[in-house]
C-alpha positions in Angstrom: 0.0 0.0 0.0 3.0 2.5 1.1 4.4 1.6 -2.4 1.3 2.3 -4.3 0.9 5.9 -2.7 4.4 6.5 -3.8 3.9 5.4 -7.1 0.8 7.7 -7.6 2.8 10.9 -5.8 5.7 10.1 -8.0 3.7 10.3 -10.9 1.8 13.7 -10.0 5.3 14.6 -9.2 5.9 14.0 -12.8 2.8 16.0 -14.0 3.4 18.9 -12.5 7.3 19.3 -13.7 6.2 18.4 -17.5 3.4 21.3 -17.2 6.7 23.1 -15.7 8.3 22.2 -18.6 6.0 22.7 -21.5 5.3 26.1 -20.3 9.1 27.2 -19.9 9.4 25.6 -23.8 6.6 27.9 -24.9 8.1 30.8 -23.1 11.4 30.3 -24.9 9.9 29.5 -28.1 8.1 32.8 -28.1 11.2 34.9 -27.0 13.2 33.2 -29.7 10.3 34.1 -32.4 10.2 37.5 -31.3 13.9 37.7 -30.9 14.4 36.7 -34.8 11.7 38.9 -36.0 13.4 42.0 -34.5 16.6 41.3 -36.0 14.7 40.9 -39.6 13.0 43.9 -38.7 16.3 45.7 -38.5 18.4 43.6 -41.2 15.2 45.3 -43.6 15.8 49.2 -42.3 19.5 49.3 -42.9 20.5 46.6 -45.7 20.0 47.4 -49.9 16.6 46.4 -51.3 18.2 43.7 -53.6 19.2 42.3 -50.4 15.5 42.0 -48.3 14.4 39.2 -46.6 11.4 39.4 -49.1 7.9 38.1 -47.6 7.6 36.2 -50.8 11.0 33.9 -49.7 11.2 34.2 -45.9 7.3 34.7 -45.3 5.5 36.9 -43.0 5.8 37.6 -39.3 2.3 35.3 -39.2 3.8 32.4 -41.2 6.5 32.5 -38.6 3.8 32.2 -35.9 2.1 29.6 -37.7 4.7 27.5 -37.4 5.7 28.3 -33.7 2.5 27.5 -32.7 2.7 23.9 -34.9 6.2 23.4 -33.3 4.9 24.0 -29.8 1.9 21.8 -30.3 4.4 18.9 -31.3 6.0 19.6 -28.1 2.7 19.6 -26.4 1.4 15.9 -28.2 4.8 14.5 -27.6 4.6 15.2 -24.1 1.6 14.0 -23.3 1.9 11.0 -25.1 5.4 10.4 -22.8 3.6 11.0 -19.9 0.3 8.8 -21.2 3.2 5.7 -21.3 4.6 6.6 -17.5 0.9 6.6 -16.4 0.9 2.8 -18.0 3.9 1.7 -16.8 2.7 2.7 -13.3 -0.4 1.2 -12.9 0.9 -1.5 -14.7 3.3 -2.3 -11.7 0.2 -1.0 -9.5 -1.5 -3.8 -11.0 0.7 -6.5 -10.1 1.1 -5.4 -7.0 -2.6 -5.8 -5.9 -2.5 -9.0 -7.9 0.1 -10.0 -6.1 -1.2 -8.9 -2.7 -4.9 -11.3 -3.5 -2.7 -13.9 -4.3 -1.0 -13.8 -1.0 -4.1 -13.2 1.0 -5.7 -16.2 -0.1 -2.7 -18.7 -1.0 -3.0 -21.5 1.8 0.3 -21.7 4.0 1.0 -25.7 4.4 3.0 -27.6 6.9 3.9 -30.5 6.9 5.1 -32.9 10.2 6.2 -36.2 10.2 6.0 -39.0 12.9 7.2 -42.3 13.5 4.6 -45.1 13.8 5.7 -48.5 13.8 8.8 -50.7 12.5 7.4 -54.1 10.9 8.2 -56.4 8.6 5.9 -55.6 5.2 4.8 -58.7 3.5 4.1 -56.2 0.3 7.8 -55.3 -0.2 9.0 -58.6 1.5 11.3 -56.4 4.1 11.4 -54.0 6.8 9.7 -51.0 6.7 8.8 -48.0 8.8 5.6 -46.6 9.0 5.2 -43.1 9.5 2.4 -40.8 9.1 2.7 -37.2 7.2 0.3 -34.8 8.7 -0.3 -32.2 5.8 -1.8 -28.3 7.7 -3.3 -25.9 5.9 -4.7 -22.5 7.0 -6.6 -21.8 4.1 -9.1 -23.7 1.9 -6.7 -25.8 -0.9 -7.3 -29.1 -3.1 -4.4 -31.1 -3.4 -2.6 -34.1 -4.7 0.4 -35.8 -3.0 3.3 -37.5 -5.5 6.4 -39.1 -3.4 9.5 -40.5 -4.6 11.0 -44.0 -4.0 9.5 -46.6 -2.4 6.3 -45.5 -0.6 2.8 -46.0 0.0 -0.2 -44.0 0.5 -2.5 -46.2 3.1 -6.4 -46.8 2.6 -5.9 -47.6 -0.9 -5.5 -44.2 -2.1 -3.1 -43.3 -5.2 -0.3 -40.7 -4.7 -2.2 -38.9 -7.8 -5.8 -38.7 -5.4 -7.2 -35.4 -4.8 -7.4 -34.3 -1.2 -9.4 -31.5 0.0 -9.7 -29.3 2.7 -12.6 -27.1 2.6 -11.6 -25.2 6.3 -8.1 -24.5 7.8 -7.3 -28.5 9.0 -4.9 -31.1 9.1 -4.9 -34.6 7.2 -2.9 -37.7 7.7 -1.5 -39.8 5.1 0.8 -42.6 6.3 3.9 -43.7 4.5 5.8 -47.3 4.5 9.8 -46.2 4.3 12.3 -48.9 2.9 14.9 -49.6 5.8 17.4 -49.1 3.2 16.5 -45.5 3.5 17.6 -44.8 7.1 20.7 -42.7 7.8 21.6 -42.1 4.0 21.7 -39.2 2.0 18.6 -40.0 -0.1 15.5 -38.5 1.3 11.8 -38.9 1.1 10.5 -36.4 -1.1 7.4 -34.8 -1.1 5.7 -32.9 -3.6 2.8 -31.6 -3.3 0.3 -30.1 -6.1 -2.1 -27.9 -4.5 -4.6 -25.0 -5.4 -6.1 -22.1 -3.9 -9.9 -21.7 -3.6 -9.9 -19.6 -6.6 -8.6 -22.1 -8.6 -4.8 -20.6 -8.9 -2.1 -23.9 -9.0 0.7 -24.2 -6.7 4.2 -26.5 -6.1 5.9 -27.4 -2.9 8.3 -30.2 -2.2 10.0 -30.9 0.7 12.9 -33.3 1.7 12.8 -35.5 4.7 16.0 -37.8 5.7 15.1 -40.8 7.9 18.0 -40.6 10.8 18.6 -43.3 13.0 20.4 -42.0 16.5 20.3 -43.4 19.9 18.2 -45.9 19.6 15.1 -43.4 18.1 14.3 -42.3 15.0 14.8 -38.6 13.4 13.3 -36.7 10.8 15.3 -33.6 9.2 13.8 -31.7 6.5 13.9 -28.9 4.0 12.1 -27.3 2.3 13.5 -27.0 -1.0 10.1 -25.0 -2.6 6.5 -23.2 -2.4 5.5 -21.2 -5.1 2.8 -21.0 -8.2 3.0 -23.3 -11.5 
């Protein structure tokens, strides 16, 4: 908001030194006009006949006004047509501001938490897994869909490419079987997430998690690696 009243003082900042302008151009235009008709006037009184600035050649003291006043109206159009474009450019960036600023307001702000369930032995991979369970917060209405990488598994028979939906600020839990070969290595869970806002605008976030193994517990470090529109 600061910015925009800037912009707009800026610009009749602007106005007012072009009017400035013009004026002092018209000023000067006439003095010159008046300046070099004077000196004609004079060149005439005291030079030969054969050497006259003739009307006929030079033109008259009114064909001389005639084209001051065409000269200053150029000015005039090219001027205002300059300060027609900074008008455009500034609402332009007023514009995306306030476009930018909706967006913001309603773009949903999403955590995500993990925790450890169990450690069993999954007949579906024939090995040791962990079972954790993602808790995906949102404080704003979104629809979303979750895609991992590696060797996961959404429970309750849902795809990673189902739509989820929260129509109120909540919190949903999706739980996640992680290979054992995962712990305390450098490959991570990842997590992206394909969400939109209620208006329909389409977003990306991914985040990293690292299964760590210390003490005899389990630990989750993550990153998030980014949250921004398609």
């Amino acid at each position: 908001m600061v910015y925009v009243i800037f912009v707009i003082a800026m610009n009749e900042k602007k106005e007012k030194n072009q009017l400035t302008e013009i004026f002092f151009i018209i000023v000067y235009a006439l003095i010159a006009t008046a300046i070099l008709a004077s000196i004609i006037l004079l060149i005439n009184c005291f030079w030969p006949k054969q050497n006259l600035f003739k009307a006929e050649t030079w033109g008259t003291i009114s064909d001389w006004f005639t084209y001051l006043v065409t000269l200053i109206g150029g000015v005039f159009i090219y001027k205002t047509l300059e300060s027609q474009m900074e008008v455009q450019k500034s609402q332009a960036v007023i514009t995306r501001i306030e476009t930018n600023k909706h967006l913001y307001s309603i773009k949903p702000n999403i955590n995500i938490k993990t925790d450890f369930i169990n450690d069993v032995y999954d007949e579906n991979y024939d090995e040791r897994v962990l079972q954790l369970v993602l808790k995906i917060s949102s404080d704003k209405p979104m629809t979303y869909q979750i895609l991992l990488t590696g060797k996961y598994l959404l429970s309750k028979g849902k795809s990673s490419d189902s739509n989820f939906k929260h129509t109120t600020p909540s919190t949903s839990s999706h739980y996640v079987a992680v290979s054992h070969s995962m712990i305390n290595t450098t490959y991570p869970l990842i997590i992206d997430l394909k969400y939109k806002d209620i208006e329909g605008n389409k977003y990306k976030y991914m985040k990293m998690i690292f299964v760590l193994y210390v003490d005899n517990d389990y630990e989750f470090k993550s990153a998030i690696h980014y949250d921004e529109l398609e």
